[in-house]
C-alpha positions, -999 to +999 in steps of 0.1 A: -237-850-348-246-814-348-270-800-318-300-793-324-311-758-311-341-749-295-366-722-313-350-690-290-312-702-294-319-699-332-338-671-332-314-653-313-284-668-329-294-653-361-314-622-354-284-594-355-277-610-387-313-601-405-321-642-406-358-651-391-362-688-373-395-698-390-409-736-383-376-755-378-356-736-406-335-702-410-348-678-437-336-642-448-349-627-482-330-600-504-342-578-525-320-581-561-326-561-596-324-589-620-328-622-617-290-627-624-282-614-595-303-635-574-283-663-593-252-644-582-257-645-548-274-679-549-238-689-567-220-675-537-242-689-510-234-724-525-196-716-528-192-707-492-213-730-477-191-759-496-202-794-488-228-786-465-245-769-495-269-800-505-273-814-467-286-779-456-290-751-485-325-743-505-325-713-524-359-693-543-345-673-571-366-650-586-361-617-607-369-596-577-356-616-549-335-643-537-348-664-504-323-689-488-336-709-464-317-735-441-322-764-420-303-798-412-327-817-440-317-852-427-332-841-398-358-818-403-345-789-375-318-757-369-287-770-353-253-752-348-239-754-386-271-742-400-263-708-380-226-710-389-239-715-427-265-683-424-232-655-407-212-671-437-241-666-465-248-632-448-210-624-452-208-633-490-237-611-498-222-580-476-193-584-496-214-582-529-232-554-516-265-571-505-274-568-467-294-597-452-317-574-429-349-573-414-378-557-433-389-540-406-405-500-414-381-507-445-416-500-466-411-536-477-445-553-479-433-582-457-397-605-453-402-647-448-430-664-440-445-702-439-479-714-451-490-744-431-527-758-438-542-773-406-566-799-406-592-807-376-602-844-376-616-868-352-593-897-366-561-882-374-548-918-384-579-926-406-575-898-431-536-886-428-531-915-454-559-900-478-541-866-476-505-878-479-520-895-512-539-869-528-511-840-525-483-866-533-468-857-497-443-874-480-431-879-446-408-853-420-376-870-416-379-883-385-420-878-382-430-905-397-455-916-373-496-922-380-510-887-364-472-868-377-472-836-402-470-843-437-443-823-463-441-818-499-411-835-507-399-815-532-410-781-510-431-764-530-462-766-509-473-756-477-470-782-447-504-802-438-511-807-397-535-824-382-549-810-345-572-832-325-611-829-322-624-840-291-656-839-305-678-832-341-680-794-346-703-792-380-708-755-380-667-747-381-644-747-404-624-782-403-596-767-421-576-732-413-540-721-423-513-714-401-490-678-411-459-685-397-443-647-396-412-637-381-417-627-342-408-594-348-436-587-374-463-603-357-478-572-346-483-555-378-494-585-391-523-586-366-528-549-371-533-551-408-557-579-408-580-566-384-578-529-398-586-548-433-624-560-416-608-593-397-617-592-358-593-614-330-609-644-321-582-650-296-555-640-279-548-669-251-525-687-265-503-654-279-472-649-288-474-687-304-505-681-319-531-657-324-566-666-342-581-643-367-614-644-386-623-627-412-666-613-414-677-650-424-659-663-396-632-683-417-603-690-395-569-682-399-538-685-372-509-656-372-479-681-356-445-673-342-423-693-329-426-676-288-443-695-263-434-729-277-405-737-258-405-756-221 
């Protein structure tokens, strides 16, 4: 069985090669002309990944861009052949003359990025089932206990987590999403948002999260995957 990495050995294991860890998966996003060519290089990502393609391999093609993202599926995290997957994917697009880079000052308007929706409840247990049945969402492998994170199965939607009230809070939003960026582009992120009329409700528990609002005071978290590990 393949080891599962933690967040900075997958980070770092992929950064020189223009790949982002974001939320338990690998991403990297390039820029094409046509949407044949994001089928081109999808093609190729499939061919030299071989077996491993279905176990590990989701690609986004789209006329503009093509977005591969990888993770071990049947259990729901980065491990050592996902990295081996992303230097061979990265390889097959050099060769085709697409570079899997950061976005970085590149005047892109941003790389990868994950949408989570976060939910505040008093009894996670009492309403996870409502929401698992009203989005059609299905268990994490491996996560499948009563207070876990729901999925769309079928990834097309964001994530749903549930954080822990200790007590009612009426006059706050109950529900908030979750950007998870790429470390690296944190920063500019923040920078944006609060140049665009947000303000920085907090900073404490930065780099793995910082809290935004915007002038109603509607919350929103910019998320990166420092300060998570032990």
């Amino acid at each position: 069985m393949e080891q599962i990495l933690s967040r900075q050995e997958a980070s770092e294991a992929v950064q020189d090669h223009g790949w982002r860890f974001l939320l338990g998966t690998l991403q990297t996003s390039l820029p094409v002309g046509s949407l044949a060519e994001a089928i081109g290089l999808a093609a190729d990502a499939v061919a030299v990944c071989g077996d491993d393609a279905d176990r590990h391999l989701r690609v986004d093609a789209r006329p503009d861009r093509a977005v591969f993202t990888l993770q071990s599926w049947d259990r729901a995290a980065v491990t050592a052949r996902d990295v081996e997957l992303a230097r061979r994917i990265s390889a097959a697009a050099d060769e085709s003359g697409f570079l899997t880079e950061p976005h970085i000052a590149t005047g892109s308007p941003r790389s990868v990025q994950l949408l989570e929706i976060a939910i505040d409840a008093l009894d996670i247990a009492g309403i996870r089932p409502f929401w698992k049945a009203v989005l059609g969402y299905a268990d994490e492998a491996g996560a499948d206990g009563p207070e876990d994170p729901l999925v769309d199965p079928v990834g097309q939607c964001p994530a749903v987590w549930f954080q822990q009230m200790d007590r009612a809070r009426p006059q706050r939003n109950r529900i908030h999403f979750d950007i998870c960026v790429p470390h690296d582009e944190a920063p500019q992120r923040i920078e944006s948002a609060l140049a665009a009329g947000g303000r920085l409700v907090s900073a404490t528990r930065a780099p793995a999260f910082w809290v935004l609002a915007d002038l109603e005071d509607n919350e929103v978290c910019v998320t990166t995957w420092q300060g998570r590990d032990s």
